[in-house]
C-alpha positions in Angstrom: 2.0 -6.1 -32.4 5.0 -4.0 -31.6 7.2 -5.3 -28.6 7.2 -2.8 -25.4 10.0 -4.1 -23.9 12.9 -6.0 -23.7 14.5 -8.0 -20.8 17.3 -10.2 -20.1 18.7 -11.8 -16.8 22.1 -10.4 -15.5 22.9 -12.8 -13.2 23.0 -12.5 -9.2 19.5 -11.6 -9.1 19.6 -8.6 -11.3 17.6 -8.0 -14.5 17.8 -5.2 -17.0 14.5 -4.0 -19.3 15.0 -1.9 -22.1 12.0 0.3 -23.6 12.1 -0.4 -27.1 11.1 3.0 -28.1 13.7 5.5 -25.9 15.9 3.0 -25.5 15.8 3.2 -21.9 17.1 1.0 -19.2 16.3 -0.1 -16.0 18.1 -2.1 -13.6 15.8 -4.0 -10.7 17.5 -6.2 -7.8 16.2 -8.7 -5.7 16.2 -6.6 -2.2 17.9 -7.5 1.2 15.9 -8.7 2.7 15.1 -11.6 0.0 18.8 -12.7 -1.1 19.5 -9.6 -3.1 21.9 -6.8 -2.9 19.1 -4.3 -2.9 21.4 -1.9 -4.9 18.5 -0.6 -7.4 14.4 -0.6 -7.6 13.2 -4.1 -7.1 10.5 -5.7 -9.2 7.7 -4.5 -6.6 9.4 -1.5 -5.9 8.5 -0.4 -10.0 5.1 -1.5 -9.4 4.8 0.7 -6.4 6.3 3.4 -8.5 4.3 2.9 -11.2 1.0 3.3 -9.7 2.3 7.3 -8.3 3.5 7.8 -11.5 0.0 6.7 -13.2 -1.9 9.2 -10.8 0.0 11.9 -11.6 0.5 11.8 -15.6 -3.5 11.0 -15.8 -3.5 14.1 -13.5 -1.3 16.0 -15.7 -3.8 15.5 -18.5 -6.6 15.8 -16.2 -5.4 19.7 -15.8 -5.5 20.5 -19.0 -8.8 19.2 -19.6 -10.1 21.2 -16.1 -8.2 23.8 -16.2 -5.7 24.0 -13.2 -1.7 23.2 -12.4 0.2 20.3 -11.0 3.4 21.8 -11.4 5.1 21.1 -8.2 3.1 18.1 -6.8 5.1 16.0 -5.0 4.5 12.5 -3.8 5.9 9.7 -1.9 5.3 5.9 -1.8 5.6 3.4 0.8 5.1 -0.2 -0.1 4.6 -3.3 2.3 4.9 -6.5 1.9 3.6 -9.7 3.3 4.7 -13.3 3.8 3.1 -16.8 2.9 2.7 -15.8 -0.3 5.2 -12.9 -0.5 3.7 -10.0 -2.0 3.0 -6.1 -1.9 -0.3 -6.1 0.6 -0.1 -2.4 0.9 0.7 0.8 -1.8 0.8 3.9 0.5 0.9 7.2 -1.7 1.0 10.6 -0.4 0.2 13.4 -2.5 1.5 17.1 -1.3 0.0 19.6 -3.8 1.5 23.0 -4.1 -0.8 25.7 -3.2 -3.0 26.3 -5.9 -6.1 27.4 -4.3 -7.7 24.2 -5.7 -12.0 24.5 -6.3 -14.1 21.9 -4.9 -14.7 20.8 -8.6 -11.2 20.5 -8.9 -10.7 18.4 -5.7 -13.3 15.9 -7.0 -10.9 15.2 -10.0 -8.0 15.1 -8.2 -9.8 12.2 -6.1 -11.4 10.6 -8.9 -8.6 10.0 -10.5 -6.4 8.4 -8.3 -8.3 6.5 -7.5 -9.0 5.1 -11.0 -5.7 5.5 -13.1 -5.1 2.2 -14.9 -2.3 1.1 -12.9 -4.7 0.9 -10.0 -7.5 -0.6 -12.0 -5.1 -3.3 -13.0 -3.8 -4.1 -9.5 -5.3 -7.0 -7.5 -8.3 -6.1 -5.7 -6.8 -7.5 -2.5 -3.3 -4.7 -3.1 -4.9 -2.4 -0.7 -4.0 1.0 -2.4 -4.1 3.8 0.4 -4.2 7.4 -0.8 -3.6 10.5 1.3 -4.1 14.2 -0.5 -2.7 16.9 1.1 -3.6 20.1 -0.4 -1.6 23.6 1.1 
């Protein structure tokens, strides 16, 4: 088995992961308000990311397959986090699509699939994943 990733510890509550393939890095900080410096992504902060970023490449492939565009789809993410244990409780992700006339076939994807990337099929069941979809 080929290694995906590779970490180390920086010190100060700062790691640094390096994908083994590209060679890229990514810095993640503890935030404020839990002792860090909050000056990069935090460790649930990537998850949060990750799960938009699933959506949308399996989306991506989704359009070639069905025949319509992404290009232009924007999103945002919110995450929450609870106490006692600390956790993300919530992933908020809204998707703005461009205005692309979008069929009701093409809607059903576009549904489907976000709500069954493997980032969210790999998320705790208790993660409540809220999605909004705003086509123009």
């Amino acid at each position: 088995m080929q290694i995906t990733i590779k970490s180390e510890y920086k010190g100060n509550l700062r790691t640094e992961a390096v994908h083994c393939k590209s060679g890229v890095r990514i810095i993640t900080d503890a935030p404020v308000d839990n002792k860090g410096k909050g000056e990069s992504f935090s460790p649930t902060d990537l998850v949060s990311a990750a799960l938009g970023s699933c959506m949308v490449t399996i989306l991506g492939i989704a359009s070639e397959t069905y025949g319509f565009s992404v290009d232009g789809l924007e999103w945002e993410t919110t995450k929450i986090m609870s106490e006692n244990p600390r956790r993300i409780s919530e992933i908020i992700i809204k998707l703005n699509f461009p205005d692309n006339n979008y069929s009701d076939k093409q809607k059903k994807v576009i549904k489907h699939i976000t709500q069954n990337c493997p980032v969210a099929l790999s998320l705790h069941p208790d993660l409540k994943q809220t999605i909004i979809i705003n086509f123009k």
